[in-house]
N, C-alpha and C positions, 0 to 999 in steps of 0.2 A: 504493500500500500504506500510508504515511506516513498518507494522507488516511482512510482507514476507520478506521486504529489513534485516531487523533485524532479522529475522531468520534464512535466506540466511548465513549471517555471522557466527550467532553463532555456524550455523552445519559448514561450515569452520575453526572455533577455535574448535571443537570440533573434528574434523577429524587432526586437527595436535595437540594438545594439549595430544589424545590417547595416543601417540605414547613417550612419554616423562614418565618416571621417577620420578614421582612427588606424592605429596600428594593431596588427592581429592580437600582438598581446594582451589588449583592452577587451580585445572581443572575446574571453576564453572565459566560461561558466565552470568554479571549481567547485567539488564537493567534496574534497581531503584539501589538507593542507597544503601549498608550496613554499612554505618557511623562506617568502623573497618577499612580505609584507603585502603581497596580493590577498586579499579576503576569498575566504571560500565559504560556503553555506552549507549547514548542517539542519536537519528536521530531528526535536525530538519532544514525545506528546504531542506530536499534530501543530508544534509550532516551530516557526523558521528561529535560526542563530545565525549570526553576520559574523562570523570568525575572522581576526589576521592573525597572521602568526608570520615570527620573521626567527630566521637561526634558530629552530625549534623551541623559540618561545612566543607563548600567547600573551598578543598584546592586546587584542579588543573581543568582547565579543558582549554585541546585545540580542537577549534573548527576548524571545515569544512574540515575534515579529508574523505579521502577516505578509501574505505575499508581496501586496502594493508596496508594502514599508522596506521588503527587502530590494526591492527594484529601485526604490529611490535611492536606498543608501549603494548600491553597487552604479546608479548609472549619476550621481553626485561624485562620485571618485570620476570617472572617465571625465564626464564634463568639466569637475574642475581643472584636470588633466587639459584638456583640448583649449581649456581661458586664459589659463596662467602659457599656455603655449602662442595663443594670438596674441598675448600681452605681451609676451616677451616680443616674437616677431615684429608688434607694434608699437612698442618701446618709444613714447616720447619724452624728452628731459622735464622735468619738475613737474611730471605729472604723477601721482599717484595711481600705479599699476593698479589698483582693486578698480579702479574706476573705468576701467577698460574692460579687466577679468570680470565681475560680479553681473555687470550688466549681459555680455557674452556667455557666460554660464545660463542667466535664468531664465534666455532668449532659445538656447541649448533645449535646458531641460523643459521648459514650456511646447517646444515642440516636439516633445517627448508625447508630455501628457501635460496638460493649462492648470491644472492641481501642483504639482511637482515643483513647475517654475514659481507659482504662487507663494510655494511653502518656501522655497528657497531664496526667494527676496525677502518675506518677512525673517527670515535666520539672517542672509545680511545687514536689513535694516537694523536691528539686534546691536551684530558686531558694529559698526558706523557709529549707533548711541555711543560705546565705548570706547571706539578706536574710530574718530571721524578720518574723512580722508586728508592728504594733506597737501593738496595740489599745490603749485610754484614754491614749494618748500624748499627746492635745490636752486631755481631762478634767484631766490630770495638771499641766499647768501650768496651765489656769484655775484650780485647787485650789491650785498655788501661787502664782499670782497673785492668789488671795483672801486669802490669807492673810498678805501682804504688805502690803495696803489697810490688814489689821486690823482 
C-alpha cells in the first residue's frame, strides 16, 4: 500500500518537475537517503516525512506531511535553486539579490500551483519584516568612498 501511495506522488513530482528548466539532478524523486543533502521522502502511518541527510547524518526531517505539503517543500528547494541562479546571472551592483530571487521564485512556484507561490511570498514577506532589503547599500559607500578621495 506504502509503495502505490509513494509512487502516486512521485509520478506527480515528476509530471510538474518536467516542465521546469533545470538540471536532471533537481529532477530525481528519492525515497532512501543520498547522504549529499538532497531530501528524500519516507511514508510512515499513512503520513509523508521530508528527510535530508548529508555524510550519513540526519539533518531535517518534518513529519506527517501531506502530499500537497511534501511537493511544496521539495519543488521550494528547486525553485529557490533556479532564483538564487537568475540572481546571480543577473547580478546588478547595490542591488539587493532577494529582490530579484524572491520575486523569480514565487512567479516559479505560482506556476507550479497559485497556492504554492501565494504561501511563498507570505514566508518572504515574513523574512523582509526582519531582514528588509537593502538596495544601493554598496552604491552608498562607493559614494562615500568618493567623497573621501575628494
Amino acid at each position: 500500500m506504502n509503495g502505490k501511495i509513494i509512487s502516486s506522488l512521485a509520478n506527480k513530482f515528476k509530471s510538474l518537475v518536467d516542465g521546469l528548466e533545470v538540471e536532471d539532478y533537481y529532477k530525481s524523486f528519492h525515497t532512501t537517503p543520498q547522504h549529499d543533502g538532497s531530501p528524500h521522502i519516507e511514508i510512515k502511518e499513512g503520513k509523508f516525512h521530508f528527510v535530508v541527510t548529508e555524510r550519513g547524518s540526519e539533518l531535517e526531517r518534518i513529519k506527517d506531511l501531506t502530499s500537497d505539503e511534501v511537493l511544496y517543500l521539495l519543488f521550494d528547494g528547486i525553485t529557490q535553486y533556479m532564483a538564487t541562479t537568475y540572481e546571480l546571472n543577473n547580478r546588478k551592483e547595490g542591488i539587493d539579490g532577494r529582490s530579484v530571487w524572491f520575486p523569480y521564485q514565487e512567479m516559479l512556484m505560482s506556476n507550479l500551483k497559485l497556492e504554492w507561490g501565494q504561501r511563498l511570498k507570505a514566508d518572504h514577506e515574513r523574512v523582509l519584516v526582519k531582514h528588509p532589503f537593502h538596495n544601493n547599500a554598496q552604491q552608498g559607500a562607493l559614494a562615500d568612498a568618493e567623497k573621501r578621495r575628494g
